[in-house]
C-alpha positions as CSV (number, residue, x, y, z in Angstrom):
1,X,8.3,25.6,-138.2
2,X,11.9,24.2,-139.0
3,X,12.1,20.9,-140.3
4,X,13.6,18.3,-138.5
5,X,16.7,17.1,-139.7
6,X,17.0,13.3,-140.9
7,X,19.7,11.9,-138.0
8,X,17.4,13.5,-135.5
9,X,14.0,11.9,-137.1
10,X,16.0,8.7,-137.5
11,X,16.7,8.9,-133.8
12,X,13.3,9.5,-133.0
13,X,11.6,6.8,-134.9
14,X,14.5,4.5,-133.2
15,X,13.7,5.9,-129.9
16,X,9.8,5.6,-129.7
17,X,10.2,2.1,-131.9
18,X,12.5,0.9,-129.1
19,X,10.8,2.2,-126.4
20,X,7.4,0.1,-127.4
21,X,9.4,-3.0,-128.4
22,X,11.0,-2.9,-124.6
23,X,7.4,-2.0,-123.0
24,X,5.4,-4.3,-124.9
25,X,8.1,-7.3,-124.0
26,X,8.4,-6.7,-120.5
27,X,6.8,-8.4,-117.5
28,X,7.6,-5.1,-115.2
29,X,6.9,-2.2,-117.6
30,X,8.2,0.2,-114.4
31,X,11.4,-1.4,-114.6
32,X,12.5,-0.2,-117.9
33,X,14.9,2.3,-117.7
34,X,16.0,5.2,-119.7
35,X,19.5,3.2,-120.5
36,X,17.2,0.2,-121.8
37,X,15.6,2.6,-123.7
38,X,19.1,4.1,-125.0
39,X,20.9,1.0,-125.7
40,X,17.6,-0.8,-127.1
41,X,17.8,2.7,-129.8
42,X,20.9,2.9,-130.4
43,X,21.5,6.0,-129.1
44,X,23.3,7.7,-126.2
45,X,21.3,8.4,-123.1
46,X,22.1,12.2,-123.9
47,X,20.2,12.4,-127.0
48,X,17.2,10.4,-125.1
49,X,17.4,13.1,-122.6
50,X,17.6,16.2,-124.8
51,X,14.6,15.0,-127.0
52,X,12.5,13.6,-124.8
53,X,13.3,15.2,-121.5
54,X,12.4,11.9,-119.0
55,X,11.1,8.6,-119.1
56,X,7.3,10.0,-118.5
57,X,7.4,12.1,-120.8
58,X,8.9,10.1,-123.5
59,X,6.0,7.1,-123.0
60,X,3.6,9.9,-123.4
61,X,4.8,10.1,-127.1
62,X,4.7,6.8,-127.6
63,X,1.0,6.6,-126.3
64,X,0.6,9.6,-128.3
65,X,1.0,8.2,-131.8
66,X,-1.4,5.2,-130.5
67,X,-3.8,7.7,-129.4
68,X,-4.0,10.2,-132.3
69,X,-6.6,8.1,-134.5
70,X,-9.5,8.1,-131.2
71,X,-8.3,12.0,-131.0
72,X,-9.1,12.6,-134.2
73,X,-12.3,10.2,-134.0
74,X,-13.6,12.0,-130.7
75,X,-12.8,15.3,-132.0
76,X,-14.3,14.9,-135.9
77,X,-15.2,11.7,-136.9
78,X,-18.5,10.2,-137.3
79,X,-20.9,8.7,-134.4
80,X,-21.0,7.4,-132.2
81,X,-17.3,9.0,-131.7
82,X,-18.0,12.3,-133.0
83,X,-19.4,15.8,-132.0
84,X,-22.9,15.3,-133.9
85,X,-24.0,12.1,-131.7
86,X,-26.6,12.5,-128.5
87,X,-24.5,12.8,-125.2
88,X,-25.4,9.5,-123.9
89,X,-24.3,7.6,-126.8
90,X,-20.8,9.4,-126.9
91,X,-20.5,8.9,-123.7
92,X,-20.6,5.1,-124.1
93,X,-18.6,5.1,-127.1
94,X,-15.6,7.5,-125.8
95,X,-15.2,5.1,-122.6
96,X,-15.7,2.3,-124.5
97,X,-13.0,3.7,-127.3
98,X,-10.8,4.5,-124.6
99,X,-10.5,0.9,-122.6
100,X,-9.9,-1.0,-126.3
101,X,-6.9,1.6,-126.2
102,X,-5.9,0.6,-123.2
103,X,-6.8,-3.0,-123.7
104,X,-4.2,-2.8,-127.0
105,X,-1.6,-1.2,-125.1
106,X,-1.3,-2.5,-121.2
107,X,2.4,-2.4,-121.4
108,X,2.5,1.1,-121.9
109,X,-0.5,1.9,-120.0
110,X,0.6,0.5,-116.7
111,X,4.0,2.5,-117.4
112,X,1.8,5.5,-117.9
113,X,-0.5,5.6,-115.0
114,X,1.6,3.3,-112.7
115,X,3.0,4.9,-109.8
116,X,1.7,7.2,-106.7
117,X,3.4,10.3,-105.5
118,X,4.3,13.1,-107.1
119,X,5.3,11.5,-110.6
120,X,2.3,10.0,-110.8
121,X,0.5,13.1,-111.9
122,X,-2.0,11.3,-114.1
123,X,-5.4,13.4,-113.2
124,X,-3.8,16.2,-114.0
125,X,-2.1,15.3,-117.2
126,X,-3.3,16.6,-120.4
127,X,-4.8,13.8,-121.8
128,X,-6.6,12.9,-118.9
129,X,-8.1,16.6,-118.5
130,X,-9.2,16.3,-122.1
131,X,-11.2,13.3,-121.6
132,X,-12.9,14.1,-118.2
133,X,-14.0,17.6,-119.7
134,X,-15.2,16.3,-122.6
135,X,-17.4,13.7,-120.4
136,X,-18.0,16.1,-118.1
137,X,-19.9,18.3,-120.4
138,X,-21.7,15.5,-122.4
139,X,-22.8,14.3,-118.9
140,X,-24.0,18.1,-117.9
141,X,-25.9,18.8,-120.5
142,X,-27.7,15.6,-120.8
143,X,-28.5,15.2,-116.9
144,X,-27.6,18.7,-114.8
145,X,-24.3,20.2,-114.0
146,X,-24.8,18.7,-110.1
147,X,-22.5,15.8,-110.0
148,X,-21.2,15.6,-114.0
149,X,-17.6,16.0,-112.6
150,X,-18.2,13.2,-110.7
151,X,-19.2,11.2,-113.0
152,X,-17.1,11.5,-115.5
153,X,-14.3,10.8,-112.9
154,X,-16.0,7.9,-112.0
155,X,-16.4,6.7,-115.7
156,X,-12.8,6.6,-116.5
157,X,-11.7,5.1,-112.6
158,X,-13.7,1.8,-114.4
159,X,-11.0,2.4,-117.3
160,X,-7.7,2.8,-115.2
161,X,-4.9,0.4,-117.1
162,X,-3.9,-1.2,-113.1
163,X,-7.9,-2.2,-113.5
164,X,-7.7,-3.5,-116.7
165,X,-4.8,-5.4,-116.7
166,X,-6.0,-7.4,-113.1
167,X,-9.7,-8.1,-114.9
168,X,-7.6,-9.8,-117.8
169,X,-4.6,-11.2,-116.0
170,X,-6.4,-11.7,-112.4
171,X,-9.9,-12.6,-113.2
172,X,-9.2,-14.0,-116.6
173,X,-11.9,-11.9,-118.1
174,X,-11.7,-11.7,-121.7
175,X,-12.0,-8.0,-123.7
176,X,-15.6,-8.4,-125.1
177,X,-16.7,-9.6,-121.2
178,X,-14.7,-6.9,-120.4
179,X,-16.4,-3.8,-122.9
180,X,-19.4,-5.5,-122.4
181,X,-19.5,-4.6,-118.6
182,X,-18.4,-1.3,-119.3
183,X,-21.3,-0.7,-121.7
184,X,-24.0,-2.0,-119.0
185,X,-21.9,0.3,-116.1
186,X,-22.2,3.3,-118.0
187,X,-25.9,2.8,-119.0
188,X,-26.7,1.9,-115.4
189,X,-24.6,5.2,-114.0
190,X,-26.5,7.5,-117.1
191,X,-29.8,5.9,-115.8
192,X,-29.5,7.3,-112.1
């Protein structure tokens, strides 16, 4: 693999560093454009474009290098996270992982799953694949392959960042009410 040179690494720190910053301060994350994101860096919108590709795409790296300590967690860390706990346990702890995630970083969650049509492509993305097969299977081999899809859809539609967000900002429901709800939703949905 060929190394990155340092003006392009430099650009890309300054790119995903700017691109949080602008997210995390904004009170209409969907409003934030590429030529934010480009001026906010430092950069020309040309250089945003040829790394990065579009604005999607680009918040999906960000999210990415939030994400990568759950990955690794989910993928080979210890329980309740890891591969060697019972199904019902990981269960609880991946959807409980996942909404502190989201919890920790509305700003770019509601940039990342806001949206309908055909940008909005968010069951379908890979993250979002990953997760509902993982669930999927813990679900199915703990209780029947029947309606595990289902399930595990319906798990992480109680997760969805437009959810989140109105239980804090709407409801005024703090985080702990907030996991703590979770915890007794998915118990209850494992139980029947």
């Amino acid at each position: 693999m060929e190394e990155e040179r340092a003006d392009a690494a430099r650009n890309r720190k300054a790119i995903l560093e700017a691109t949080d910053e602008l997210f995390a301060n904004s009170d209409s994350p969907g409003e934030v454009s590429m030529d934010d994101i480009a001026r906010a860096a430092g950069v020309g919108k040309g250089t945003l474009f040829r790394r990065f590709g579009d604005r999607r795409n680009l918040i999906q790296q960000v999210y990415a290098v939030r994400l990568a300590p759950l990955r690794e967690q989910i993928e080979k860390g210890p329980a309740p996270l890891g591969p060697a706990s019972p199904p019902r346990e990981r269960v609880s702890a991946i959807i409980d992982a996942i909404a502190v995630v989201k919890l920790e970083n509305a700003h770019l969650m509601l940039a990342l799953e806001g949206g309908s049509g055909p940008t909005n492509d968010l069951y379908e993305s890979t993250d979002y694949v990953a997760v509902h097969g993982l669930l999927r299977d813990l679900v199915a081999s703990e209780f029947g392959k029947s309606r595990a899809s289902w399930i595990a859809h319906s798990l992480l539609a109680n997760i969805r960042a437009d959810l989140l967000g109105y239980l804090v900002n709407g409801e005024g429901m703090s985080h702990s009410d907030i996991r703590s709800s979770l915890r007794d939703f998915v118990a209850h949905t494992l139980d029947h």
